[in-house]
C-alpha positions in Angstrom: 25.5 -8.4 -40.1 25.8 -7.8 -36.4 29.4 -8.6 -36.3 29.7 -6.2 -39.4 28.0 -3.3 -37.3 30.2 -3.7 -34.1 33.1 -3.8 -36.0 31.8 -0.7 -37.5 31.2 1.0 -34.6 34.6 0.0 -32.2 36.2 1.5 -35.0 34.3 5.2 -35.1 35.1 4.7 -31.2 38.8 4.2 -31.9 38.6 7.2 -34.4 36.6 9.2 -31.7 39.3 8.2 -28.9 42.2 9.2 -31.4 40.7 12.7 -32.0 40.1 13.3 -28.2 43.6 12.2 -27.8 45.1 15.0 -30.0 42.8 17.8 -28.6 43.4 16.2 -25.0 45.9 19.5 -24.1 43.6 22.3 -25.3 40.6 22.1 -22.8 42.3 24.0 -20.3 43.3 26.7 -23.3 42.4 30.3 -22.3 40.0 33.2 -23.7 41.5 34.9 -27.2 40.5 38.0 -29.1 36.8 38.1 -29.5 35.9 35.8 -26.7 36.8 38.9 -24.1 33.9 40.8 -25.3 31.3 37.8 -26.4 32.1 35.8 -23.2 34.1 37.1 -20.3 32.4 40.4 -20.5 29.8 39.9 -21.5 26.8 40.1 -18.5 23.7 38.5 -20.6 25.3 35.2 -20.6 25.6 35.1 -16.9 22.4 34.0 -16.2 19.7 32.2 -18.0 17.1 33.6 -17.4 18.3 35.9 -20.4 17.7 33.1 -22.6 14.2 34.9 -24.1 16.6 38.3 -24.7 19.0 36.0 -26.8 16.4 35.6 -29.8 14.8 38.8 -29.5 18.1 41.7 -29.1 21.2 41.1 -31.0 23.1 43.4 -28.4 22.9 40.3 -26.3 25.7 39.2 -28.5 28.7 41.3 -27.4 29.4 43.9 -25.4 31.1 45.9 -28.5 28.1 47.8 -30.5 29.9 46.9 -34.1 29.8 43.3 -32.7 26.3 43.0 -31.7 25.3 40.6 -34.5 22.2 38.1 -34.3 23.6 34.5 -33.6 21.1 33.2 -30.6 21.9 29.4 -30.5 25.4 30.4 -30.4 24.7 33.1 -27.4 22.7 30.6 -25.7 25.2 27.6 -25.7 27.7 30.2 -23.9 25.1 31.0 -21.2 24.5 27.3 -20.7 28.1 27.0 -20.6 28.7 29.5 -18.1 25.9 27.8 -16.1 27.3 24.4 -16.1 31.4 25.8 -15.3 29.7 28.0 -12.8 31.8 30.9 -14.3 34.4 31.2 -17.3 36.1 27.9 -16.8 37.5 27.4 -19.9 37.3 23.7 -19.4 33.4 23.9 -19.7 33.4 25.6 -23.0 36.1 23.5 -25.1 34.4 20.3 -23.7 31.0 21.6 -25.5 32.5 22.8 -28.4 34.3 19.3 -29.0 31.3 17.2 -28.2 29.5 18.9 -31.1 32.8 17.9 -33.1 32.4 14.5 -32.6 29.5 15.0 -33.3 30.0 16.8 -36.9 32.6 14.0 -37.3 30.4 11.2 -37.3 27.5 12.8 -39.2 30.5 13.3 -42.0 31.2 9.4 -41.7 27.0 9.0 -42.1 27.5 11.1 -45.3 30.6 10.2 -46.7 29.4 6.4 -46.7 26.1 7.6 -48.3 27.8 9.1 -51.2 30.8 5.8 -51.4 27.8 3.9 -51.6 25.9 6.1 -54.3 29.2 6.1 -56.0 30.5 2.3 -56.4 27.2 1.0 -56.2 28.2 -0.8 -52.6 29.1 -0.2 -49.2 32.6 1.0 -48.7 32.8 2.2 -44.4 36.7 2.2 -45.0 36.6 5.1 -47.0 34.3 7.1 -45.3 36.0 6.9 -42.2 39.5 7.7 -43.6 37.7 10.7 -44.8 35.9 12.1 -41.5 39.0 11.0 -39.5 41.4 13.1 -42.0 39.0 16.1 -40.9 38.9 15.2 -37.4 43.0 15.3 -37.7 43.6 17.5 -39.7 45.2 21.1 -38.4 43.0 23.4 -40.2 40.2 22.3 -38.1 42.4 23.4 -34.8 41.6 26.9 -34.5 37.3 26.9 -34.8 37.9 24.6 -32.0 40.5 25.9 -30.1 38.3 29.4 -30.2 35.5 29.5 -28.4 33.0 32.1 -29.6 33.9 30.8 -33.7 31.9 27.4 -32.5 29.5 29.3 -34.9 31.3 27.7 -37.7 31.1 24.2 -35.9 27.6 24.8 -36.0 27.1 25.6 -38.9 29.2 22.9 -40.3 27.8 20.3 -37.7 24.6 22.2 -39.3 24.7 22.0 -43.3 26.1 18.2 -43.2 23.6 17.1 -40.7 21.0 18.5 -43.6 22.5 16.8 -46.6 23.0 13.7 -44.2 19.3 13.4 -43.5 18.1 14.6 -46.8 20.8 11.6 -48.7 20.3 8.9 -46.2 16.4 9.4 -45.7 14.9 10.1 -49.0 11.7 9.0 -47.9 11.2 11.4 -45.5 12.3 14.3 -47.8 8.6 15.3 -48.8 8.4 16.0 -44.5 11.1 18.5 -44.6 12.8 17.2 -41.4 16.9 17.9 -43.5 16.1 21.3 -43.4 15.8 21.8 -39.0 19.6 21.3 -38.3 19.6 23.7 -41.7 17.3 26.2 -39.6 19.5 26.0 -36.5 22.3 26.8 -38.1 21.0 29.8 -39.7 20.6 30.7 -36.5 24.4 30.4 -35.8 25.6 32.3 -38.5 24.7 34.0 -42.3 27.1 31.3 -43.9 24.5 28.6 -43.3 22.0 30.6 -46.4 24.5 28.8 -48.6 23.0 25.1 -47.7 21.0 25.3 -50.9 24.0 25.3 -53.3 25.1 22.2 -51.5 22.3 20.3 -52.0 22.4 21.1 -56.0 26.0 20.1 -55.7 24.9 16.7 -54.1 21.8 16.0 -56.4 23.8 16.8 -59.5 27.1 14.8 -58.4 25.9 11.6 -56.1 22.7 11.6 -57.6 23.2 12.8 -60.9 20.4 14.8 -61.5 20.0 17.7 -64.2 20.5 20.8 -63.0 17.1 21.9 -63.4 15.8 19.0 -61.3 18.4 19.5 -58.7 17.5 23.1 -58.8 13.4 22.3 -58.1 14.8 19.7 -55.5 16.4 22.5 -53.9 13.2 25.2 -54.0 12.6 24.4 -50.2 15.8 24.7 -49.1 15.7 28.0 -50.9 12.7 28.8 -49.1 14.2 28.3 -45.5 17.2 29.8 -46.3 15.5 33.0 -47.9 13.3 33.4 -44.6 16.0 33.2 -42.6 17.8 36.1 -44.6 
C-alpha cells in the first residue's frame, strides 16, 4: 500500500511538473483589459492595511464606478500580491494564480477518483488523473490564467470542486457542514459560485444515485449558504 501511494503521488508530481512546464513562458505576461483598472490603478490594493475596506465597500474593487462589484477574497489576494512583488510585477501575480491551479488540479484528481471509484465499484487513479491532467492541458483553461483579475473564476472553480470533494470523500463529516467553507469563499469571489447547489444534486443523483427528492433535501444547506450569500 505504501509503494501504491508513492507511486501515486510521483505521478501527480510528474503531472504537476508537466503543467508548470507548459505555462513556464506566461509568468512574465503583462496587464490586459480589466486588470488596468482592478490592479495597476487601482490605489486600495497598494497597501494592506485596506484589507478591512475590501469586505465592507465594493468601490474597492475598481477604479471604474460600473466596475465596482463585491469580490473581497479576490481584491485581497491582489493586495497581498502587490505586497509580496513590491509593486505590479507581473511575475508575483501569475505565480499565485497558478499555485491555486495546481491546486484546483489536484482537488479534480481527489474527485474524479471518488466518483471512478463510486462508479466501477474500485479504485481506478489512472483515470482520474487522465482527466485532471486533460484540464490542466487543455487550452480553454489558458486565458482565466493567463488574466489576472478573472482568477475569480479559478476560485470559484478551485471553490465548488473543493465543496463536492469534501462533501463525496468525507461523508462522515457532512452533518458538520465543513464542504460548504471553500463553497462560502467562493461566493465571495464571484455570483457564479450560488450555482454549487445544482452540482451537488447532479452528484447525489449520478455517483450516488439518489432520487431527486433526496438529492434535493441533501442539498437544502447548500441552498441555504448559497441563498445568504445572494
Amino acid at each position: 500500500a505504501m509503494r501504491k501511494h508513492r507511486l501515486l503521488l510521483l505521478l501527480l508530481l510528474t503531472m504537476f511538473a508537466a503543467v508548470t512546464g507548459v505555462y513556464s513562458n506566461h509568468f512574465q505576461n503583462g496587464f490586459h483589459f480589466d486588470d488596468w483598472h482592478t490592479i495597476t490603478q487601482n490605489p486600495y490594493i497598494r497597501d494592506l492595511r485596506n484589507m478591512p475596506l475590501f469586505f465592507t465597500d465594493a468601490r474597492t474593487m475598481s477604479v471604474l464606478p460600473a466596475n465596482q462589484v463585491y469580490r473581497p477574497v479576490v481584491t485581497a489576494s491582489l493586495a497581498i500580491d502587490y505586497w509580496i512583488g513590491r509593486g505590479t510585477n507581473p511575475v508575483a501575480f501569475h505565480a499565485s494564480t497558478f499555485c491555486w491551479f495546481l491546486v484546483l488540479l489536484g482537488c479534480l484528481f481527489a474527485l474524479y477518483r471518488r466518483i471512478v471509484i463510486d462508479a466501477w465499484a474500485g479504485p481506478n487513479w489512472a483515470v482520474a488523473l487522465f482527466a485532471a491532467g486533460w484540464f490542466g492541458l487543455h487550452p480553454v483553461s489558458a486565458e482565466t490564467v493567463n488574466y489576472v483579475v478573472q482568477r475569480a473564476d479559478l476560485y470559484v472553480a478551485l471553490g465548488m470542486v473543493a465543496g463536492v470533494g469534501i462533501y463525496a470523500c468525507f461523508p462522515h463529516l457532512r452533518k458538520w457542514g465543513f464542504y460548504l467553507v471553500p463553497v462560502f469563499i467562493a461566493g465571495l469571489c464571484k455570483p457564479t459560485a450560488l450555482i454549487f447547489p445544482a452540482f451537488l444534486i447532479l452528484y447525489s443523483m449520478v455517483s450516488e444515485q439518489a432520487r431527486p427528492v433526496t438529492a434535493f433535501r441533501r442539498a437544502l444547506p447548500a441552498l441555504g449558504t448559497t441563498a445568504l450569500l445572494a
